[in-house]
TIPA-748541 format. One record per residue (C-alpha): z, y, x; residue in one letter; residue number from 0. Coordinates in steps of 0.5 Angstrom, whole numbers. Last residue first. Example, Ala and Ser with C-alpha at 12.3 -4.5 7.8 and 13.67 -1.06 7.14 Angstrom:
BEGIN
<atom><up>14</up><north>-2</north><east>27</east><code>S</code><pos>1</pos></atom>
<atom><up>16</up><north>-9</north><east>25</east><code>A</code><pos>0</pos></atom>
This chain:
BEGIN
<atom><up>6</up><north>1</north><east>39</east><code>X</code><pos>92</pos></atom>
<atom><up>7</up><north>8</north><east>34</east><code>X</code><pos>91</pos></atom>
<atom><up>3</up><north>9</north><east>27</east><code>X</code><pos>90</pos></atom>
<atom><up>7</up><north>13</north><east>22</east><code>X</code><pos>89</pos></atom>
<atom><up>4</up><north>14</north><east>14</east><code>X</code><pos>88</pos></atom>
<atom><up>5</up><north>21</north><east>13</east><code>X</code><pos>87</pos></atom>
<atom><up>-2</up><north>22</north><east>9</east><code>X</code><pos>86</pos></atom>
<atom><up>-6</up><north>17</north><east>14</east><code>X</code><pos>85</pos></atom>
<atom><up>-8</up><north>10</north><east>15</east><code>X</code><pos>84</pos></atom>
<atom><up>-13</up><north>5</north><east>19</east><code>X</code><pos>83</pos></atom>
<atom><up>-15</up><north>-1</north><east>15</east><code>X</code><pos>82</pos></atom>
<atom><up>-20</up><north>-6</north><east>18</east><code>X</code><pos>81</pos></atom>
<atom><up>-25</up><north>-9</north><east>13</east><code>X</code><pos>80</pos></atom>
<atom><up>-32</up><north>-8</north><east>18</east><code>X</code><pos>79</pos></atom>
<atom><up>-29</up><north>-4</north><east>24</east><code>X</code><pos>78</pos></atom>
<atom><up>-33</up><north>-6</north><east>29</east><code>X</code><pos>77</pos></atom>
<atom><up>-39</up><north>-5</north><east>24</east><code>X</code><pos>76</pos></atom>
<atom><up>-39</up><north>1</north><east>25</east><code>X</code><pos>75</pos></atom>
<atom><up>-45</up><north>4</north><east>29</east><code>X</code><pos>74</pos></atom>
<atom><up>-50</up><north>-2</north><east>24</east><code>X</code><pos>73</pos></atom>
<atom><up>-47</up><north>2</north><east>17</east><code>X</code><pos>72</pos></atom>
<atom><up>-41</up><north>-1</north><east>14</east><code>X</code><pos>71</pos></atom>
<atom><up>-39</up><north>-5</north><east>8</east><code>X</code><pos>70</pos></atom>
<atom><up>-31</up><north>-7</north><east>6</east><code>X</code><pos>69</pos></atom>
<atom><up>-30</up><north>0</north><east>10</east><code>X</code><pos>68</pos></atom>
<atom><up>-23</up><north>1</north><east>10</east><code>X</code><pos>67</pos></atom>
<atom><up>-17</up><north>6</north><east>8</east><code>X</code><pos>66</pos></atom>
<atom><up>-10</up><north>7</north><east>8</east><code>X</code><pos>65</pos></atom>
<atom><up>-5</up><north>13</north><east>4</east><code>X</code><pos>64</pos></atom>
<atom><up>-9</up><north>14</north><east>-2</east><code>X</code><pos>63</pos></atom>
<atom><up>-3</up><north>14</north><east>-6</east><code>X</code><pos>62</pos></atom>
<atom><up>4</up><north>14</north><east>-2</east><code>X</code><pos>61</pos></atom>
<atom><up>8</up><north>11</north><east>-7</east><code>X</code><pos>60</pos></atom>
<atom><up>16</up><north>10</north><east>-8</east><code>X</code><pos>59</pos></atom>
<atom><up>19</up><north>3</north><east>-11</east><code>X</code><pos>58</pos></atom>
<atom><up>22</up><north>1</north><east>-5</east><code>X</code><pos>57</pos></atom>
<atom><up>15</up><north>1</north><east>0</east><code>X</code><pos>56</pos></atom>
<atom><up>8</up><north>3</north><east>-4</east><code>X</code><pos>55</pos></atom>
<atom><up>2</up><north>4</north><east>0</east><code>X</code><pos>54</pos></atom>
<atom><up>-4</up><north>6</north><east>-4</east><code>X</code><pos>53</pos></atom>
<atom><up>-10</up><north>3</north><east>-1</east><code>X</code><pos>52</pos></atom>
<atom><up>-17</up><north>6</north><east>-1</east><code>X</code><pos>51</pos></atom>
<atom><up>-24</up><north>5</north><east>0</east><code>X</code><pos>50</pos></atom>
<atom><up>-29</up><north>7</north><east>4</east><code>X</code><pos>49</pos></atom>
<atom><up>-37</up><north>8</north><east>4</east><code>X</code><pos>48</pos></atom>
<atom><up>-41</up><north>8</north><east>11</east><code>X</code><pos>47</pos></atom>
<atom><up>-39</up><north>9</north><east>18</east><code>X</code><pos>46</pos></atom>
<atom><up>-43</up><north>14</north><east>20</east><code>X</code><pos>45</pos></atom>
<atom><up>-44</up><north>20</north><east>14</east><code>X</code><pos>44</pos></atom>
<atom><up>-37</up><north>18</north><east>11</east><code>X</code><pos>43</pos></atom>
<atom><up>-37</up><north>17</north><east>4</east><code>X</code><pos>42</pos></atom>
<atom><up>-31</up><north>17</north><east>-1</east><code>X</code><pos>41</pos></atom>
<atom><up>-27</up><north>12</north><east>-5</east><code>X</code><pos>40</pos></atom>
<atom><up>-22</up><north>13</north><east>-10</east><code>X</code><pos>39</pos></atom>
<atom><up>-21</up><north>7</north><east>-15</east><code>X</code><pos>38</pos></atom>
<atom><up>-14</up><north>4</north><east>-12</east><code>X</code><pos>37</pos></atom>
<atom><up>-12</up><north>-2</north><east>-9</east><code>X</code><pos>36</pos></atom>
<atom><up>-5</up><north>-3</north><east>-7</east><code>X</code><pos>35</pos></atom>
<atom><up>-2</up><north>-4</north><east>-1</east><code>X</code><pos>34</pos></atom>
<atom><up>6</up><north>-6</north><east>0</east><code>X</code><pos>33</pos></atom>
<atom><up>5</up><north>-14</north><east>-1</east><code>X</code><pos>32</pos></atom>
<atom><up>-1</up><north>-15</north><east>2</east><code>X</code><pos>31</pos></atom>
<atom><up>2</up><north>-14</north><east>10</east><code>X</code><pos>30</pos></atom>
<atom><up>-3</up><north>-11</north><east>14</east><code>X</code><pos>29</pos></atom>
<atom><up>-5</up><north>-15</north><east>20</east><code>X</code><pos>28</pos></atom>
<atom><up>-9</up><north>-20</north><east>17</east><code>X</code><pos>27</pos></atom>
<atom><up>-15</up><north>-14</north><east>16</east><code>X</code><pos>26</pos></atom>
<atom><up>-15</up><north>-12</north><east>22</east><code>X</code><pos>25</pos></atom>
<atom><up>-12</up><north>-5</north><east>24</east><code>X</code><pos>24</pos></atom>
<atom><up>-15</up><north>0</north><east>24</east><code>X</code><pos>23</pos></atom>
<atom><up>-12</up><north>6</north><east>30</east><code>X</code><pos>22</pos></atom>
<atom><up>-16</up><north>12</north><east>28</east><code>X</code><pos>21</pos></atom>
<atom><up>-17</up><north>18</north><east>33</east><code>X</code><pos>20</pos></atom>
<atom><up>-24</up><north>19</north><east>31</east><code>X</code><pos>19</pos></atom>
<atom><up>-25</up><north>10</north><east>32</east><code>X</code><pos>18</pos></atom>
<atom><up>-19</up><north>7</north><east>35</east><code>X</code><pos>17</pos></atom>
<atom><up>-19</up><north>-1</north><east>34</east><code>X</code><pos>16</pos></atom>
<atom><up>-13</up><north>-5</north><east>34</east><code>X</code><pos>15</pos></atom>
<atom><up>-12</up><north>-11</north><east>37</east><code>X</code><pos>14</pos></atom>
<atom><up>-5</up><north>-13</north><east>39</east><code>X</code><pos>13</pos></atom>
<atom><up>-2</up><north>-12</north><east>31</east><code>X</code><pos>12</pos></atom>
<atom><up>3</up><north>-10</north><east>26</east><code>X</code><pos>11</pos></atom>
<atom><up>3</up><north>-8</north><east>18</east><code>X</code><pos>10</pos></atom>
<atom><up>7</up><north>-5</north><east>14</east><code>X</code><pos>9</pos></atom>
<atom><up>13</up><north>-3</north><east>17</east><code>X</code><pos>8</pos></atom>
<atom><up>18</up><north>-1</north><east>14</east><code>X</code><pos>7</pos></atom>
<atom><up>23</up><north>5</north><east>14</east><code>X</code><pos>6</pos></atom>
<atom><up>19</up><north>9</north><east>8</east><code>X</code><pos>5</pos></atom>
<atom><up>12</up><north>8</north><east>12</east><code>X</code><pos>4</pos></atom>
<atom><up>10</up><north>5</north><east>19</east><code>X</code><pos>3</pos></atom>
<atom><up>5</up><north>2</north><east>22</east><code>X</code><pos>2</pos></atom>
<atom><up>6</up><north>-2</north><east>28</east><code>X</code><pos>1</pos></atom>
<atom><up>1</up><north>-2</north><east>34</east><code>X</code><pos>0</pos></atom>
C-alpha cells in the first residue's frame, strides 16, 4: 500500500493493518521528512488517545493529515505506533 499526498508518496509498505476502513502503516513505513508533529490529539473510546502529523509536501501543509495511537487499549494494541490517514491524502496498493 502507498500513501499518496501532492504527488509523493509518503509512506509504502506490504503490512498494513485495516482498522474501521483505515489502512495503518507501521511506523518504519512512513517517510519522516514529510510529517510533522502537531499538538492536536483526540480520544477514540476503543483505541485510546491519538496523536497527529501535519504532512508537508513542497512547501504545502496538510494539517492534522496522519494519526497513530503512541499508547492504545488491549483491543488495539495491533496498531500500537501505526500511522494511518486522511483529509485528501490518497491510499492506493
Amino acid at each position: 500500500m502507498k500513501a499518496i499526498w501532492n504527488g509523493q508518496v509518503i509512506a509504502e509498505s506490504n503490512d498494513t493493518k485495516v482498522i474501521e476502513n483505515n489502512h495503518y502503516f507501521p511506523p518504519e513505513a512512513i517517510k519522516e521528512e514529510f510529517f510533522k508533529s502537531s499538538d492536536t490529539h483526540t480520544n477514540c473510546p476503543w483505541k485510546g488517545v491519538a496523536s497527529y502529523y501535519t504532512v508537508e509536501v513542497d512547501g504545502k501543509e496538510n494539517q492534522d493529515a496522519a494519526w497513530y495511537y503512541p499508547e492504545t487499549s488491549d483491543l488495539a494494541k495491533q496498531i500500537k505506533g501505526y500511522v494511518a490517514f486522511w483529509k485528501g491524502v490518497e491510499v492506493v496498493e
